[in-house]
N, C-alpha and C positions, 0 to 999 in steps of 0.2 A: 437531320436536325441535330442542334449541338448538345453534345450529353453535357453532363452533372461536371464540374467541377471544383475540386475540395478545398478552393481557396478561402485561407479566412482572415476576415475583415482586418484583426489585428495585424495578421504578418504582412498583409497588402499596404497598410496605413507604416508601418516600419519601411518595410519596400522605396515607397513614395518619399519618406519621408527623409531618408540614405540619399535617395539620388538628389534632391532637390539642395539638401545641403552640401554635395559633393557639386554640385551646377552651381550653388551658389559662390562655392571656394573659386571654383573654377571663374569667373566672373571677376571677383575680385585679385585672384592671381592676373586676370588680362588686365585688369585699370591696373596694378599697381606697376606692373612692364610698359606698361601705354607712360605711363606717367614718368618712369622710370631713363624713357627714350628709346628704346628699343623699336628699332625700325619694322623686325616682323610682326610687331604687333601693334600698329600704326593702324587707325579704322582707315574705312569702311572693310580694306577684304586683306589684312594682315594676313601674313600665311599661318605665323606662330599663333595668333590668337582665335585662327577658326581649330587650328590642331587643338588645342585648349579646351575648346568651349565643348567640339566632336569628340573628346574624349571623357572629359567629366560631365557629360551627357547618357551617349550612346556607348562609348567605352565601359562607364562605370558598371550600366546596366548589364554588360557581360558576366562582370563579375558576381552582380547581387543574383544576377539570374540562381546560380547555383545553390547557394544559400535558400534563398526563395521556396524551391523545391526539395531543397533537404528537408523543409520544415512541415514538407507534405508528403513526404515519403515518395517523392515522384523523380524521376532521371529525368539529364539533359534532352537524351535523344528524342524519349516516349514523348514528350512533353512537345517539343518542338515538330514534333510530328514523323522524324527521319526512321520510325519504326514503327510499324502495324502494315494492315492486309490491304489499305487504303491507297497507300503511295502513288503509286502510276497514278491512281485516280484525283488525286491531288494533282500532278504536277500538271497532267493533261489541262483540269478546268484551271491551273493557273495562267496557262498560255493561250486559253480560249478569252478567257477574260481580260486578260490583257490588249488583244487584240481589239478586243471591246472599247475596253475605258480608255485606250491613249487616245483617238480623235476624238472622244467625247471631251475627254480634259484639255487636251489641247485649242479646241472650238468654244471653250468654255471660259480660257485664260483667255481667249482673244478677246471675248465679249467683255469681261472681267476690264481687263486693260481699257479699254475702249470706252467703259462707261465710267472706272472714276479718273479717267482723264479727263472726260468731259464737263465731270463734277469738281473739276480743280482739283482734286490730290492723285498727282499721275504716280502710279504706284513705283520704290526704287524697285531696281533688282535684288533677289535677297542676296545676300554675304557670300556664302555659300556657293552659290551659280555665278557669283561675280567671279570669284576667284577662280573657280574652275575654269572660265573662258578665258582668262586670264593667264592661268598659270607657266609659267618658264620653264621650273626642273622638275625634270623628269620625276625624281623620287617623291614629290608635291603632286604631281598626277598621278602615280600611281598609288599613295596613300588616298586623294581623294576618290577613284575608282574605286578602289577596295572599302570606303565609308559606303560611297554610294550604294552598291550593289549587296556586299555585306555586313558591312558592322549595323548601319541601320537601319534595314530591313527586318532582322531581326528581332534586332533590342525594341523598336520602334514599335513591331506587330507584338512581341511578348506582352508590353505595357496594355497596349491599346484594345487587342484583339485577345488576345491567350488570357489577360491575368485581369484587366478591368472589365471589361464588356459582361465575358461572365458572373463575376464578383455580382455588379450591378444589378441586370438580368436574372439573378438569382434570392437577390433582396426584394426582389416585386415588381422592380420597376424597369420593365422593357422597353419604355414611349424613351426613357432615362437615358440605357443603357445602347440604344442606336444612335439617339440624336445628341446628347449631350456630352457621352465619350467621344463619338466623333468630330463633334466642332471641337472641342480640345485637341484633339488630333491634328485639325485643319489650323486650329491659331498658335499651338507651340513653334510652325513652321515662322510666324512674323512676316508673312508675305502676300501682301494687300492683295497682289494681281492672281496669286494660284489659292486664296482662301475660298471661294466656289470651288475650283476642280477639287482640291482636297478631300474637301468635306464630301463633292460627289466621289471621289474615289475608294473614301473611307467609307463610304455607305458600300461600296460593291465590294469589299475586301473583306465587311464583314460580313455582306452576305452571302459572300464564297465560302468564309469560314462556317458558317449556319447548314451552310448544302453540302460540303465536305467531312465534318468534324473532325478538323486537321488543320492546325496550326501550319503546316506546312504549305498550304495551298494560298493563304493570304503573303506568307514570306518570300514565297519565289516570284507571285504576281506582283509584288511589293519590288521586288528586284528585277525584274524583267522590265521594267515602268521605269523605276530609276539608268537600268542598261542606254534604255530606249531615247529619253534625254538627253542622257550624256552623251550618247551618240550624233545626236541631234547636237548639242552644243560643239561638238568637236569636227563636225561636217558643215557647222553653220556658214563661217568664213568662206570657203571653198565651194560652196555650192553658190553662195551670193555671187562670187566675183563669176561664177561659171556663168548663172543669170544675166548680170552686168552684159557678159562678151557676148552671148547666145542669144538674148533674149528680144532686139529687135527681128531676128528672125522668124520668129513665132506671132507677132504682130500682123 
């Protein structure tokens, strides 16, 4: 079960309030390049303007993190969970879990897809996975890898998992702190087709967090799931065209 946590409502509402207007600068840094002519920050999947949005987002939250927990006398590590008698036992149910929730999600975006096409708004791709399938240089692949798997895994489950869930959860309202933090979870993403899986995924992350008490456990599942993806998008090509050559043989 999740213990006590000493966050207080002031410093979380500062927290919140830091990033949103650092998201917000960041926003209007991208229109006014957009506007400006600048080719990498050209929509739908500019490369400057996702770097932009991914850093005064999930970036910023690295920094506030620290702050965050000066304010509650608690360290980076403890916090994030990289230290207590738990660890193995974390990382273990994070790779059980995983294994879990990617064909759920993925059988779940299918459905997702399937039914508001059929409802006339076929969902786009989000920005983010456009660009990654996309992308040309190398250095553009390997910062967005390194988002993927680290920058916002963490920052993402700190927010969501570590610092609101309990916040919530601890003011009374539990029905609150499952279902309403996590569809926020599932719709900061802006992605018609993965808003089901999301939301189911955020429900299993945090109740991996609930059965572990380790912040750690939902961050590496969170990053093992993102791996898994990316993998999937960078084999996607290459296994089609495999399909294509092979696949009347299997008929």
């Amino acid at each position: 079960m999740l213990s006590v946590r000493p966050w207080r409502g002031d410093a979380v509402a500062q927290f919140i309030a830091m990033q949103l207007l650092c998201f917000c600068f960041g926003l209007l840094a991208v229109g006014v390049l957009q506007k400006a002519g600048f080719s990498a920050f050209k929509p739908p999947a500019g490369a400057g303007g996702v770097l932009v949005i991914t850093l005064a987002f999930q970036g910023v939250t690295w920094l506030l993190i620290p702050f965050f927990l000066r304010q509650h006398g608690t360290g980076f590590l403890e916090a994030l969970g990289f230290r207590g008698p738990r660890l193995t036992q974390a990382i273990l149910a994070a790779m059980a879990m995983t294994l879990f929730i990617l064909p759920v999600a993925w059988w779940l975006q299918g459905i997702s897809i399937g039914i508001w096409t059929r409802l006339g708004w076929p969902p786009e791709e989000e920005t983010a996975v456009a660009l990654i399938a996309g992308a040309q240089s190398l250095w553009l692949r390997i910062y967005l890898a390194f988002f993927a798997i680290i920058l916002a895994p963490v920052a993402e489950e700190f927010i969501f998992r570590g610092m609101l869930y309990p916040l919530v959860k601890q003011l009374g309202s539990r029905r609150c702190a499952w279902f309403g933090v996590n569809a926020i979870f599932a719709l900061v993403h802006l992605d018609l087709g993965a808003l089901v899986p999301l939301f189911v995924l955020a429900l299993a992350l945090t109740w991996l967090y609930e059965r572990t008490d380790n912040l750690l456990a939902p961050i590496a599942a969170h990053s093992l799931f993102n791996t898994a993806n990316l993998a999937l998008l960078h084999f996607q090509d290459p296994l089609d065209r495999l399909l294509q050559k092979f696949g009347p043989a299997f008929h």
